[in-house]
C-alpha positions in Angstrom: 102.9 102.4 131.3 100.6 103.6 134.4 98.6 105.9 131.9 96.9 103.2 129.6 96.2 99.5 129.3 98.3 97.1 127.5 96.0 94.4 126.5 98.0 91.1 126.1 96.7 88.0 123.2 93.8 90.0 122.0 91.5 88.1 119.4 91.6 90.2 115.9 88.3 88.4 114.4 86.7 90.8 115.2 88.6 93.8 114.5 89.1 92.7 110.8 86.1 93.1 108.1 87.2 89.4 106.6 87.1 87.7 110.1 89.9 86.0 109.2 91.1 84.1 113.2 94.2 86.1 114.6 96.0 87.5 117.7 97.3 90.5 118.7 100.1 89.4 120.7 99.7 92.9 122.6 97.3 95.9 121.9 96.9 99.5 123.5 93.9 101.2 122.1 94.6 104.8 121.2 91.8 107.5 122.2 93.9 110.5 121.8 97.2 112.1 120.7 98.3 111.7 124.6 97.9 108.1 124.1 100.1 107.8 121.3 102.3 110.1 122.9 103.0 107.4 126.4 103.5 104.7 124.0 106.1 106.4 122.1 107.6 107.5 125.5 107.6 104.4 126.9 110.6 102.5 127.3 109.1 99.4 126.9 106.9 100.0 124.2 108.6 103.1 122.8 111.3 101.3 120.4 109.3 98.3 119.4 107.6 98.0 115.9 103.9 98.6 115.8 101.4 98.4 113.7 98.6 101.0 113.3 94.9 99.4 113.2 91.3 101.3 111.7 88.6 99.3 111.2 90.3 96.8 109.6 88.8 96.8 106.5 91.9 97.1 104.4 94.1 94.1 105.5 94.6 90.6 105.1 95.6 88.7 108.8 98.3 86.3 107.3 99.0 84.9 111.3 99.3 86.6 114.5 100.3 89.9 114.6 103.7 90.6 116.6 103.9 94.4 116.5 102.3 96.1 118.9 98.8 97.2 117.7 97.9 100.6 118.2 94.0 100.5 117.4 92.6 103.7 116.7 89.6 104.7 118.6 90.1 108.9 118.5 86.2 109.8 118.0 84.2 113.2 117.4 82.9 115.5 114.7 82.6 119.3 114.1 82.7 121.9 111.9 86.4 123.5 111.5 84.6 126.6 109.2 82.9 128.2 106.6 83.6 130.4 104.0 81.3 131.9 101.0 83.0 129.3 99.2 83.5 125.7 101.6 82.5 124.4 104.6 85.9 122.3 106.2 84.5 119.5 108.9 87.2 117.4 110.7 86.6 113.7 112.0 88.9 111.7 114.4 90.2 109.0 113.1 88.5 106.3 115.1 85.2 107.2 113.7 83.2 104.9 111.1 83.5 106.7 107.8 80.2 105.8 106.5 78.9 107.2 109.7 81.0 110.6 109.1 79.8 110.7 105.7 75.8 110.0 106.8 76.6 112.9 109.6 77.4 115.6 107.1 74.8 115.6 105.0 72.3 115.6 108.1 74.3 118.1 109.0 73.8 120.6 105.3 77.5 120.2 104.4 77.3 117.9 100.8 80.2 116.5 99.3 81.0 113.3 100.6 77.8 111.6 99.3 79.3 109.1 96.5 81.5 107.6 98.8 78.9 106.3 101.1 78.6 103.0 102.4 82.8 102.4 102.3 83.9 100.2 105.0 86.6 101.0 107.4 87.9 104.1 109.2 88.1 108.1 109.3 91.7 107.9 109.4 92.3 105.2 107.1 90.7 107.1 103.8 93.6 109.0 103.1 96.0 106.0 103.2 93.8 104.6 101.1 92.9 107.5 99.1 89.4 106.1 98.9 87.4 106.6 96.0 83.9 106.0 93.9 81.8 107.3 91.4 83.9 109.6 90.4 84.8 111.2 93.8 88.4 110.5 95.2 89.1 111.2 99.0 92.0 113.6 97.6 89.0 115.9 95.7 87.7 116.5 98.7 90.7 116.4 101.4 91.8 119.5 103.4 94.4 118.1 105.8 94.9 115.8 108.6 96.9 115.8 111.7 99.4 113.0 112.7 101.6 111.5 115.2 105.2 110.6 114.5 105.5 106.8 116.0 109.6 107.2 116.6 109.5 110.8 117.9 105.9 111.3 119.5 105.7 114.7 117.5 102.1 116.2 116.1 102.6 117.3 112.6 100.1 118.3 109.8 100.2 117.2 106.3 98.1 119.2 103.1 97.0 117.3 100.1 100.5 117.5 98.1 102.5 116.4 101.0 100.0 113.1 101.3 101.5 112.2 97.6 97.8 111.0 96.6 97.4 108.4 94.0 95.2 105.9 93.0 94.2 104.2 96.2 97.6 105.3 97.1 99.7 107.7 99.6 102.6 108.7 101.4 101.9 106.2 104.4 101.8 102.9 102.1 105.6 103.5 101.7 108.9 103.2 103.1 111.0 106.3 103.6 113.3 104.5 101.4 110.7 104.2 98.6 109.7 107.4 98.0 111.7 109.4 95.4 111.2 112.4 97.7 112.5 111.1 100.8 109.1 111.3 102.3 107.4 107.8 103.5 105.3 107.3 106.0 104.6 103.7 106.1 104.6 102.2 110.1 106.3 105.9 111.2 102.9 108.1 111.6 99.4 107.4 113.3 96.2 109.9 111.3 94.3 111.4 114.5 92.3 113.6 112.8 91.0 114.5 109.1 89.8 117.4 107.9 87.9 118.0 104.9 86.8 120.8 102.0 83.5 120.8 101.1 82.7 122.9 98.1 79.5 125.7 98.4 77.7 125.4 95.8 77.4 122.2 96.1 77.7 120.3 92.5 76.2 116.8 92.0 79.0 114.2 90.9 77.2 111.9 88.0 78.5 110.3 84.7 78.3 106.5 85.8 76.1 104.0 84.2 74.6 103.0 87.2 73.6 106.4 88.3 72.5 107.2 85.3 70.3 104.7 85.5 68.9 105.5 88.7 68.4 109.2 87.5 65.8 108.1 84.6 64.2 105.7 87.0 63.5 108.2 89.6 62.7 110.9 86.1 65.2 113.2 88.2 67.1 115.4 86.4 68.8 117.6 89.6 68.8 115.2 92.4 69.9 116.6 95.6 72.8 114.9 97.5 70.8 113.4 100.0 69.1 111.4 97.0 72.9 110.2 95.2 73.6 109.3 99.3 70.6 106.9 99.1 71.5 105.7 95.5 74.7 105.1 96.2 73.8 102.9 99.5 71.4 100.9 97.2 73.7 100.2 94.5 76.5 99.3 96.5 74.1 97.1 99.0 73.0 95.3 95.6 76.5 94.8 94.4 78.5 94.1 97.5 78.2 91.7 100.5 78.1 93.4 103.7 80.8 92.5 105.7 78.8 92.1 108.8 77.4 88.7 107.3 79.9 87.3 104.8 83.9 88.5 105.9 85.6 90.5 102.7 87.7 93.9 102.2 85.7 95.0 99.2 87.4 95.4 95.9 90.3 93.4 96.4 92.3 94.3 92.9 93.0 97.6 91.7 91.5 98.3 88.4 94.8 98.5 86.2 95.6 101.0 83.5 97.1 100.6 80.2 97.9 102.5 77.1 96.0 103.4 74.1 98.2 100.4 72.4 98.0 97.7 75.0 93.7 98.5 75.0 93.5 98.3 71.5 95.0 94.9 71.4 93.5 93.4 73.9 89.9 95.0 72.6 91.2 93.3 69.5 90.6 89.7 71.1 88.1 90.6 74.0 86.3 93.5 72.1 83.5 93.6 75.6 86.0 94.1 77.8 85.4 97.2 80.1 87.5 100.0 80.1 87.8 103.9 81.0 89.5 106.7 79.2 91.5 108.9 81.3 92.3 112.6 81.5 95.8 111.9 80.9 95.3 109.2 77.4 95.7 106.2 79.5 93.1 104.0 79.7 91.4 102.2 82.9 90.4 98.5 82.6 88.3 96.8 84.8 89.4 94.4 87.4 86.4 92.3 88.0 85.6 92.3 84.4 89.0 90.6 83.3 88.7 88.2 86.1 85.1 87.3 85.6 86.4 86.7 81.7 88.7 84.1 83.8 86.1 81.9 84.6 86.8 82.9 88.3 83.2 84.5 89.8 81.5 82.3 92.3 84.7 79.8 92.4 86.5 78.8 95.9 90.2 78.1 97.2 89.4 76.4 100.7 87.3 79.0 102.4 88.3 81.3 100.6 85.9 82.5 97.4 85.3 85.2 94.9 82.0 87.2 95.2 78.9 85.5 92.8 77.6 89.3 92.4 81.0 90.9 91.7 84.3 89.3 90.6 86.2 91.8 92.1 85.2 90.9 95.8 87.0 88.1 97.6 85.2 86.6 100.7 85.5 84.7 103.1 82.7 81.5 103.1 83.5 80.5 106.7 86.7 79.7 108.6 88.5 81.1 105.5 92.8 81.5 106.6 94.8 84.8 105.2 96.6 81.9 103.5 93.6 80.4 101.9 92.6 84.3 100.1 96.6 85.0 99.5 96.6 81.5 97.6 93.0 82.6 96.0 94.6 86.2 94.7 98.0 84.5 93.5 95.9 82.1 91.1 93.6 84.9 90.2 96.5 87.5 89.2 98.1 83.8 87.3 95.2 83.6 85.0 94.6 87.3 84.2 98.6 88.0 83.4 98.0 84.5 81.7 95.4 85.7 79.3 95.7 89.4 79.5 99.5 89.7 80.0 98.3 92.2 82.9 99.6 92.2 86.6 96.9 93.1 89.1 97.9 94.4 91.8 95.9 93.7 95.6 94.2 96.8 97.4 94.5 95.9 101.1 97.5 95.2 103.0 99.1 91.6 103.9 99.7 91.6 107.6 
């Protein structure tokens, strides 16, 4: 490989929003499709496994990783176009989503406002399917372009062939797992991400604490600039930055139940938080059940749940991936304990 550097026992701390200590046994960083491309043709590097990196803010480090890490580092903004009725901007992958997100309202094009202030990675929203207050990556997806890892070929996926879910997609699973055949899990690298941004514009509201912000501010039609700045304050208030204390925010999905599993369990916990949903299944929410565990503010090693918010893990200092795996196991033990519900972790185990 003449065209790129192959860096060899790179330190991951860094590259990781929990700072948990790892290795990258080797590690090309990947600033375009070409790059991708000489990897795949390599005959060295071509056949091994690999493993795609973002900004790390999805993934527990469990030990060093083995696979060769691709980090993605594919940069630059733009408007695609606009029509009477959107404007579609694309990102590369490598670019900081919050950053993306600050960069198209400066830029007039609103949409993206109540996801502000999420950690990680361009191209690693629609694995994630990102989502909050009531705006889902998906509602506001176009398409995105991506690199087959076996073959080397550029392909471009829509909205239905992503399989959206809740923080769910087509490239969290195996070929094998999907019922359609299509899985994209460790075969495809996102380059870019493009995005439909409805004209008029239409302020997304309904949550408490927006709500509340709205009669603080006596409001009534806030513009998106002002929901952007909301949002950064609640979340700043609610959630450590992972700058200063290491974590992958929300940590548990927020399980859903039926109308008959709620009404028992509102039966013996009749404050327990929950969400009705378009389709008469109802949302319950994760930090609420564990904070009912007794677990907010307590520690396994280094490893700790969040004072502000139950639903955070961090790490305290020095914390291992083993020490926050051990942490989530006894967590999920006492919720299916009392609640005789599974949850199920957000970010990936590496």
């Amino acid at each position: 490989m003449t065209a790129m550097l192959v860096e060899k026992n790179v330190p991951l701390q860094s590259c990781n929003t929990f700072h948990i200590v790892a290795r990258a046994h080797s590690l090309v960083r990947v600033a375009s499709e070409a790059d991708v491309q000489t990897v795949v043709a390599s005959s060295e590097w071509g056949p091994c496994p690999k493993f795609v990196l973002g900004g790390g803010s999805n993934i527990v480090l469990t030990g060093d990783v083995k696979p060769l890490v691709l980090k993605v580092e594919i940069k630059g903004k733009r408007l695609v176009q606009e029509t009477a009725k959107t404007f579609v901007v694309e990102a590369g992958a490598g670019e900081n989503w919050h950053d993306f997100v600050t960069w198209t309202l400066q830029q007039g094009y609103p949409g993206l406002e109540n996801l502000a202030l999420i950690p990680g990675t361009v191209g690693a929203a629609p694995v994630q399917n990102i989502g909050a207050y009531g705006v889902e990556l998906q509602d506001r997806f176009e398409s995105l372009d991506a690199i087959d890892l076996q073959t080397g070929r550029i392909f471009t996926l829509n909205a239905a062939q992503c399989g959206f879910g809740y923080r769910d997609s087509v490239f969290k699973h195996a070929p094998q797992a999907q019922t359609a055949g299509l899985g994209l899990a460790g075969r495809a690298l996102i380059t870019h991400v493009r995005f439909s941004l409805p004209k008029p514009w239409k302020a997304v509201l309904g949550y408490a604490d927006l709500e509340k912000k709205i009669a603080e501010a006596n409001i009534a039609q806030p513009s998106a600039l002002q929901i952007y700045q909301w949002i950064c304050d609640i979340r700043r208030a609610k959630l450590p930055d992972p700058d200063v204390i290491g974590n992958v925010g929300s940590f548990f999905k927020n399980p859903t139940v039926t109308p008959e599993q709620r009404d028992d369990i509102i039966a013996r916990d009749p404050k327990i938080v929950h969400y009705h949903l378009a389709d008469g299944s109802v949302k319950l929410a994760a930090g609420w059940l564990i904070d009912a565990c007794g677990w907010k503010g307590k520690s396994v090693g280094n490893a700790g749940v969040y004072e502000k918010q139950a639903l955070v893990l961090v790490n305290r200092g020095g914390a291992t991936g083993g020490e926050v795996m051990t942490l989530a196991r006894a967590i999920q033990t006492s919720v299916y304990e009392r609640f005789g519900i599974r949850l199920e972790p957000e970010p990936t185990v590496v």
